[in-house]
N, C-alpha and C positions, 0 to 999 in steps of 0.2 A: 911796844907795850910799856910805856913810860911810868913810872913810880912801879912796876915789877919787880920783886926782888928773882936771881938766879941759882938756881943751887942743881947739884945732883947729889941720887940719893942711890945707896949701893942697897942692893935685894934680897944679896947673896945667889941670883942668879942674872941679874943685869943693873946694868948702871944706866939710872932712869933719869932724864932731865925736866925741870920744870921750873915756873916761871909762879909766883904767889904773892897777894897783895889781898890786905883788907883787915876785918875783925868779923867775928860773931861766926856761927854756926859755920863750920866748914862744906865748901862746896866743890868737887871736882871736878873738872869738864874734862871730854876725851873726845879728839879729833878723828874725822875721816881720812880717806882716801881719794887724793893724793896728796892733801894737807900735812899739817903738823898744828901744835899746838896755836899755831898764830892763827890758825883759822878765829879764835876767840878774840882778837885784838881788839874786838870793838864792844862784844857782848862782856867780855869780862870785865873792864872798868867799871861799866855800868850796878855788875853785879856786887863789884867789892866795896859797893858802898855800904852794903848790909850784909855781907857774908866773908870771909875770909876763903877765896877763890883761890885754887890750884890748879893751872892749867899743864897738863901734862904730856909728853910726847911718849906716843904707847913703844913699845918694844920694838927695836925693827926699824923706827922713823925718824926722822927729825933727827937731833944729837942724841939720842938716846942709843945705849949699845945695841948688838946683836948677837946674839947667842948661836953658838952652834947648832946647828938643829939634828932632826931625830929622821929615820926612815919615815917612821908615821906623822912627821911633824908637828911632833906633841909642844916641842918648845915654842913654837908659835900659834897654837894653836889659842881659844877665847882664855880657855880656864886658867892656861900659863899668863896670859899678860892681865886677867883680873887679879890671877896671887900679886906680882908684881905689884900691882896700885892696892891692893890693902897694904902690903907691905910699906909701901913709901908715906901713905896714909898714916901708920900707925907710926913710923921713926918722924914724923911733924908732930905727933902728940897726937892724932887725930883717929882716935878710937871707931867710933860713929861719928858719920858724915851721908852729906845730901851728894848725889849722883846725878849726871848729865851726859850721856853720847851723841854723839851724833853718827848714823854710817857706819863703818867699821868702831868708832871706839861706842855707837851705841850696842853692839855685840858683844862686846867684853864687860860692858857696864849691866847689861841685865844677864849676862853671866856671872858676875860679880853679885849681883842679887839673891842668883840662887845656890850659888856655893857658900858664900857669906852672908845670911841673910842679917846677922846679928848686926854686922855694921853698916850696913844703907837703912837710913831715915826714908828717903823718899828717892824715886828712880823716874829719871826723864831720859825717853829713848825717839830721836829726833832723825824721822825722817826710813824708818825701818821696820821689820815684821823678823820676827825669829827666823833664824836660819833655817832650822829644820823647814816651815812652815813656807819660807820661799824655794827652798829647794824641789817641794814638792808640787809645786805650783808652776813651775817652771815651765815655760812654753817657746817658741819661736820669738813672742814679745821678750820674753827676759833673756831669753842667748843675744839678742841683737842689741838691746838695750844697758842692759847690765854687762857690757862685754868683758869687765876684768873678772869674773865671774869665772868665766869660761876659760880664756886666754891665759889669764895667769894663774891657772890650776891645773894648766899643763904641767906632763913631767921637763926636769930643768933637762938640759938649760934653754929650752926654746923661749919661753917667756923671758928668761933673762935677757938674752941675746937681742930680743925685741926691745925692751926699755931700756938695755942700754945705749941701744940705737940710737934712740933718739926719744930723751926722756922730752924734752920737751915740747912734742906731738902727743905726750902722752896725756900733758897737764894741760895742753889746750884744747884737745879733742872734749876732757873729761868736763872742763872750766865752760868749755862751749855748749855742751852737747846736754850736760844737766844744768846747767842753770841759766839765769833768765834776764840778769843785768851785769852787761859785761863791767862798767864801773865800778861794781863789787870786789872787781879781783886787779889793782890797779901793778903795772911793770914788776912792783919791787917784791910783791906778794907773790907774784907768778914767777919772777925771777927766785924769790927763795925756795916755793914750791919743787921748783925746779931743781934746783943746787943740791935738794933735801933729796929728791930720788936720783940724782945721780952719785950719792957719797956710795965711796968702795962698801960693798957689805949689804946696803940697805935694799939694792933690787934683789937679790936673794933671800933676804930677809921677808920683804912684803911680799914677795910669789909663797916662799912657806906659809905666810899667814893665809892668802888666797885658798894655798891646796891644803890647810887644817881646815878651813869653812867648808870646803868640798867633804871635807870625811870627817873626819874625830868631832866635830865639831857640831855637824848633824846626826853623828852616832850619841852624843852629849847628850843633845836636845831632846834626841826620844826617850833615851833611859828614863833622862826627868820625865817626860809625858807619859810613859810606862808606869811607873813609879807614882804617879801624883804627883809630882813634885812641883811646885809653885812657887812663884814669887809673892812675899806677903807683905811687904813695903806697898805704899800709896804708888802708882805711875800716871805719870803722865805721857801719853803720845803724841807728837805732835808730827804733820807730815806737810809736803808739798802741795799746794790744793792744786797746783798745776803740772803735778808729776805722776808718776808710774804711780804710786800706794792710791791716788784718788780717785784710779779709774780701771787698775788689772783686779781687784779684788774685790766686787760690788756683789759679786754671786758669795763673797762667804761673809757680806754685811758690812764690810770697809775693815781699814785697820784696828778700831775700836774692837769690833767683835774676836778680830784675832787675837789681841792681845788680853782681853779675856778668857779665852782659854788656859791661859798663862799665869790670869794673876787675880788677884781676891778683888782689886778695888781699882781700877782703872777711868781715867778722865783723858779727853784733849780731841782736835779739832785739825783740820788742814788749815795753812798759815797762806800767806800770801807768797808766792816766789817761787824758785826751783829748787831743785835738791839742797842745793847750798843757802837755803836761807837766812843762816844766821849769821854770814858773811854780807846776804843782798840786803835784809832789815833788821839788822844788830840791835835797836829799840826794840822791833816787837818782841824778839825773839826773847830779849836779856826782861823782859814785862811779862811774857808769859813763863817764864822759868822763876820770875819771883812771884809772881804771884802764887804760885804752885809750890815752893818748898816754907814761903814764910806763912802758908794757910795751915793754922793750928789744927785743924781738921785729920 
């Protein structure tokens, strides 16, 4: 990520790492699983030509610390690593700011929306459906397909013991098996991938985040949905037109409909590619995210 500046930034409950370049309206992005921040190497440049782009590595991943966790695995759960990125947000100067996840960090980010709504401008959730909302839908297709899901929401240390096996069957099952142009993920990106899940700490870390999605985290979701509670920022969805969201969810209207349930003013469309698209066409993906946060609308 060349002209990147580096820094880490303390939370007072984790020391978060990230990577920022650009001017004008702040934009954060937040990576999947089994990435790190560098999932954006391509879409971010692009973007900091008209935004001032943070690309961040959530809790648990990449250089960023790991916190001790909780029986109920609250420290890793969404709403701990959304405080964490308002937090880091707010010691840049960045009061309000535009939003971006993809994957797991799109679960933190529209967690982030509706614990904070003051500070998201506008929320792009890339490639995902509320947790609750998959969990409940969950079938034979999602245990087999979504398999960290399942696997690494076992109790420890079985999942541990598995990715530390052999983490890097882990990143090529996932690199293979969701996405659609192996070119997109070239030696050094899957070698770092790889480096990133095998640091001491972090497979225990990412199985906690796994088994808060399982519980605290779909307990979250309903409250809100009990509650009324909404997200009231503009979102945009965007998903894989050749993956699971474009073809398990047609009886509840696509992801569009789901995510209206969710939120007052929702837009977006299936993109071209697999789950990782913004790795496989970093133009479309970094075009349709500006389009979408610089529409004064």
């Amino acid at each position: 990520m060349d002209g990147f500046s580096s820094e880490f930034v303390e939370t007072g409950e984790a020391r978060i790492f990230l990577r920022r370049k650009g001017s004008g309206t702040p934009l954060l992005l937040l990576h999947g699983f089994p990435q790190t921040h560098l999932m954006w190497r391509d879409c971010a440049p692009l973007l900091a030509e008209e935004f001032t782009v943070v690309c961040a590595d959530l809790r648990g991943y990449g250089a960023s610390s790991c916190p001790h966790s909780a029986p109920d695995h609250g420290p890793y759960g969404k709403r701990a690593l959304a405080r964490d990125m308002v937090t880091v947000m707010e010691r840049l100067g960045f009061r309000r700011f535009h939003l971006a996840g993809h994957d797991r960090g799109g679960r933190v980010a529209y967690r982030m929306a509706l614990d904070h709504p003051d500070r998201i401008a506008k929320l792009a959730v890339l490639d995902i459906l509320p947790t609750a909302e998959a969990w409940e839908r969950a079938d034979a297709r999602f245990a087999l397909g979504f398999w960290p899901w399942t696997l690494l929401a076992q109790p420890a240390p079985l999942p541990e013991r598995l990715l530390a096996s052999a983490p890097d069957a882990i990143v090529d099952s996932a690199l293979a098996g969701w996405g659609t142009a192996a070119t997109a993920f070239p030696p050094s990106v899957r070698e770092a991938y790889i480096a990133a899940l095998r640091a001491p700490g972090h497979i225990h870390a990412i199985c906690e985040e796994y088994r808060a999605a399982a519980g605290l985290d779909r307990e979250h979701d309903r409250e809100d949905r009990r509650n009324g509670r909404r997200i009231a920022c503009p979102v945009l969805a965007l998903w894989s037109a050749e993956g699971a969201l474009a073809r398990w969810y047609e009886a509840d209207g696509g992801p569009l409909a789901i995510w209206r349930r969710w939120a007052d003013t929702v837009e977006g469309a299936g993109v071209a590619g697999g789950h990782f698209f913004p790795e496989e066409h970093p133009m479309a993906t970094a075009e349709a995210l500006r389009g979408f946060f610089l529409d004064p609308a």
